[in-house]
N, C-alpha and C positions, 0 to 999 in steps of 0.2 A: 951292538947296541950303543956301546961308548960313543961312536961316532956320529949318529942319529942324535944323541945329547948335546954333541959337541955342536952339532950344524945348528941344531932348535936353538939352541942357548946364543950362539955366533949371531941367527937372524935376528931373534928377539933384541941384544943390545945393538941393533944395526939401525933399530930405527929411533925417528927423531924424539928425544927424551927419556929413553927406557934404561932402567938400571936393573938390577938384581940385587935383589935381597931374597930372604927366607920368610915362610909363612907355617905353622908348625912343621917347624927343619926341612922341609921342603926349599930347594930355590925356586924364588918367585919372578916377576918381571914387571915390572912396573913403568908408569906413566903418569905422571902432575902427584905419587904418593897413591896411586889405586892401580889395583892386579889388573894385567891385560893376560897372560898366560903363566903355568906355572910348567915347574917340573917332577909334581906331586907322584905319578903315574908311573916315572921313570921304572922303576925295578921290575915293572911290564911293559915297557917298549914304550910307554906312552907318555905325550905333551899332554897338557889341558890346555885348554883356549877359551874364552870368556867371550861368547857370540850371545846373539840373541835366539831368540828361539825359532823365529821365521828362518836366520841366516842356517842354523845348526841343520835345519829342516833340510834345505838346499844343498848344502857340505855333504849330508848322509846319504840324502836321494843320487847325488851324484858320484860321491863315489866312496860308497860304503865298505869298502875296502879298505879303505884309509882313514873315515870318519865314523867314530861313532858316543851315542851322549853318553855322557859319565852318570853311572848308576844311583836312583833314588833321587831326591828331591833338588840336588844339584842340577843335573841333567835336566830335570824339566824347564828349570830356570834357564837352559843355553849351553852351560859346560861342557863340553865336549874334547874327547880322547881324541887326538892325533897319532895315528900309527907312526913312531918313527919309521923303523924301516923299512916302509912302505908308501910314504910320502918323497916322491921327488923336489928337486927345489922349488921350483917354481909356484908349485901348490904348496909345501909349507910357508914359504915367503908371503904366499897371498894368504891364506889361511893367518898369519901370524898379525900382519898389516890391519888386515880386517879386525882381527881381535884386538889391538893397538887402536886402530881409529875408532871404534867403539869407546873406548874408555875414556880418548884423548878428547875427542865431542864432546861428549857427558860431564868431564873433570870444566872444558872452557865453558859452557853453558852455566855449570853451578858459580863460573867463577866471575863472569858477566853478571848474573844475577845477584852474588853478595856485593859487588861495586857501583850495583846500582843503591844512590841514598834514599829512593822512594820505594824500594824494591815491594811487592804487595799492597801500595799507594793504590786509590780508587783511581780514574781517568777523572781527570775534570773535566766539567761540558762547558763546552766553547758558548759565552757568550753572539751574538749577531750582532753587527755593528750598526749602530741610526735606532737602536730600538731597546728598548727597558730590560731585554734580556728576558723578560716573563713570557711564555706562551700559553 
């Protein structure tokens, strides 16, 4: 089981921005300061991974052996258990990426949108040129 931590924990800080830190004493893993996956589950073989709900959908339908949601209102949200020792690389690498790019989108979008200075600003309507502007 150590080593399925060792590999989850290895791919998580492998990708671009991810650090670790703890989330109640849990290690966590993060991107832009927000969770992409933790290692809450560990003492049962298990990663968590921060998907959407369509994706977690998809993970489990395919191979629920490996995937499955993390119990109670978490899980509905996307959450989902990663079997370590049952996960080969490839699929935790994608599985891990996916849960990364989710958070790493969502973090650049909010952060587009606080650097905009009009940010929730109405559109202005384009005057017509040769004409009063009134219709």
């Amino acid at each position: 089981m150590a080593a399925g931590v060792d590999r989850f924990r290895g791919m998580a800080l492998s990708l671009p921005g991810a650090e670790e830190s703890a989330h109640m004493g849990n290690p966590d893993f993060r991107v832009g300061g927000r969770i992409f996956a933790t290692l809450s589950g560990q003492a049962r073989g298990r990663g968590v991974l921060k998907l959407t709900v369509e994706q977690q959908a998809e993970f489990v339908a395919e191979l629920p052996e490996v995937f499955e949601p993390v119990q109670g209102g978490w899980g509905r949200m996307g959450m989902t258990y990663l079997v370590l020792d049952r996960a080969d690389e490839a699929t935790m690498r994608g599985a891990l990426a996916t849960a990364h790019r989710n958070v790493a989108a969502k973090r650049a979008g909010q952060t587009k949108a606080a650097g905009r200075t009009n940010a929730g600003a109405k559109p202005v309507k384009k005057r017509s040129r040769g004409g009063s502007g009134l219709q």
